[in-house]
N, C-alpha and C positions, 0 to 999 in steps of 0.2 A: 623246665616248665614251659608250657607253650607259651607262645607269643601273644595269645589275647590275654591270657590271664596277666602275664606280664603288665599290660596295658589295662586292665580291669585293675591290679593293684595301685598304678601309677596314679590313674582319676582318684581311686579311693585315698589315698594320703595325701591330693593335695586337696582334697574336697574336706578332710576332716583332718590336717596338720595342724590347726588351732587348738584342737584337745591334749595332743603333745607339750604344744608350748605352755599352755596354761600348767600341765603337770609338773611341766621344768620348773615351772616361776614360782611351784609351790613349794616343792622339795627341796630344789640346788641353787645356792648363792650366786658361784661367781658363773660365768658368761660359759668359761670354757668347760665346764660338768657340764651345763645344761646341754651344749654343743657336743660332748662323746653321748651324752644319756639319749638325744634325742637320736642319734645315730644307730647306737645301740636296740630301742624301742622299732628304728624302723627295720633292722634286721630280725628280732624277735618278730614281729607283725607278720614281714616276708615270709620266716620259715612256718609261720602257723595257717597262713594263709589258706593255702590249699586244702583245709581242713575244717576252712570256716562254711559251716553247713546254714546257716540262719542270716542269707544277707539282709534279712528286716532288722538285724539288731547291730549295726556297723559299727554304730558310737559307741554301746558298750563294749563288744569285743576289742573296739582300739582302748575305752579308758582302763579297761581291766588286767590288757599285755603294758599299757606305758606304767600303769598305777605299780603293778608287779614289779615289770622290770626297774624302775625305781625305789622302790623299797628293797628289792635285792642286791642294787648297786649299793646303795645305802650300806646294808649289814656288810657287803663283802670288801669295803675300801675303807680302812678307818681314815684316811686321809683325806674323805669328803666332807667338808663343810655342810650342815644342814641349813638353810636360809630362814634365820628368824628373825633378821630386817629386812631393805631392801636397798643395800648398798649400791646398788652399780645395775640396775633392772633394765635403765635407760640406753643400757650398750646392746642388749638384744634390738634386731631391725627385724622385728613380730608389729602383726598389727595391731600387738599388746599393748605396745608404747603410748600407746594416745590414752587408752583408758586407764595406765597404772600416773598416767599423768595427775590426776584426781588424787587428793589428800586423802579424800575419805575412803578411795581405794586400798590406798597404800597402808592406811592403817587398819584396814580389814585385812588386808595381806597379812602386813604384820604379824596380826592377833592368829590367823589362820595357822601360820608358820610354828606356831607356841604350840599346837596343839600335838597329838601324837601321828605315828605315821597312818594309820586307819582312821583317823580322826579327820586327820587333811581332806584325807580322800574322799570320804564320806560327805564332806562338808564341801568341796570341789564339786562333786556332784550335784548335791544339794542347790546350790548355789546356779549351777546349769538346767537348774527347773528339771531334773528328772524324779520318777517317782519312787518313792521309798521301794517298789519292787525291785523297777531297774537298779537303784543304787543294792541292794541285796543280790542281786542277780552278779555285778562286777565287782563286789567285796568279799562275798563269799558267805555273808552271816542270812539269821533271818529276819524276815520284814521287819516286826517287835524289834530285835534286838536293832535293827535303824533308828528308827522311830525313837529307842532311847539313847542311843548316841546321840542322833541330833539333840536333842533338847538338852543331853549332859553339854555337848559340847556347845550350845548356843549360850549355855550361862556362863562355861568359862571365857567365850566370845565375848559378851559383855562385860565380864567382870577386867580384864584385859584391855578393851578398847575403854574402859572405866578409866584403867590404871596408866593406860598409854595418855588419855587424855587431860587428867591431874599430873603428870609430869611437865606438862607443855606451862 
C-alpha cells in the first residue's frame, strides 16, 4: 500500500480510536479481550481500507468493522467473557476512565451490557448522538426497525437501572 495512504490510515485511527474503546467497554470484560479485540478491529479496518469509497462517513465505517468484528469474536471464542458489570474498567489507560468514573455511568454501562449484542450496539450509537439513519446505515437493519429497538431497548434500560437501583 502506498505510503500516503499508510499515513491517511494512521491520522484516521488516532483521530477516531475512542470509538474502538468505547466498543471494547461494551462488549469485553476483562482488559486483555478488549486489548486482542481492539488489535484485531485495527487490522480488519487496515484491510478494508483501501476500499473505503465515502470518506464523509469515517465514524460509521469504523463503528460498523469494530461493532462486527466484535460480535464475531464473540460467537467464535466461547471462552470470552461478555461484560455485564464492570469489574476492573479502571485498568484500561482510555480517556474513558475519567467518565466511567461517574456512578451514574457505570450503571448505565451496566444496564447497557444486559442487553443483546445488536442491542449494545444500536444503543452505543444512539448514545453517540447519531441519527437513526446512521445507526441503520452500521447495523445493517431499517430506519423503523431502529427506531423500535431503541424505544424496546430504552424500557429494558429502565426497567434494569430500576432494578440495579433497588438492589443498592
Amino acid at each position: 500500500m502506498a505510503e500516503y495512504l499508510k499515513t491517511e490510515f494512521l491520522e484516521i485511527l488516532a483521530n477516531y480510536q475512542g470509538i474502538l474503546h468505547k466498543v471494547n467497554l461494551i462488549y469485553f470484560r476483562n482488559e486483555d479481550d478488549r486489548r486482542e479485540n481492539f488489535q484485531e478491529v485495527v487490522f480488519q479496518l487496515w484491510k478494508s481500507f483501501p476500499r473505503l469509497k465515502n470518506k464523509n462517513s469515517i465514524g460509521s465505517w469504523i463503528y460498523r468493522i469494530a461493532i462486527n468484528t466484535s460480535i464475531t469474536k464473540i460467537k467464535s471464542e466461547t471462552n470470552i467473557v461478555l461484560n455485564e458489570s464492570i469489574p476492573d474498567i479502571r485498568t484500561d489507560s482510555s480517556a474513558l476512565d475519567k467518565m466511567m468514573e461517574n456512578e451514574a455511568v457505570q450503571e448505565l454501562m451496566t444496564a447497557i451490557r444486559q442487553l443483546n449484542a445488536i442491542d449494545k450496539a444500536i444503543m452505543l450509537l444512539y448514545l453517540e448522538e447519531k441519527s437513526y439513519e446512521e445507526i441503520a446505515e452500521v447495523i445493517g437493519i431499517t430506519v423503523s426497525n431502529v427506531g423500535a429497538r431503541i424505544s424496546r431497548a430504552k424500557e429494558r434500560l429502565k426497567q434494569t437501572l430500576k432494578n440495579l437501583n433497588h438492589e443498592k
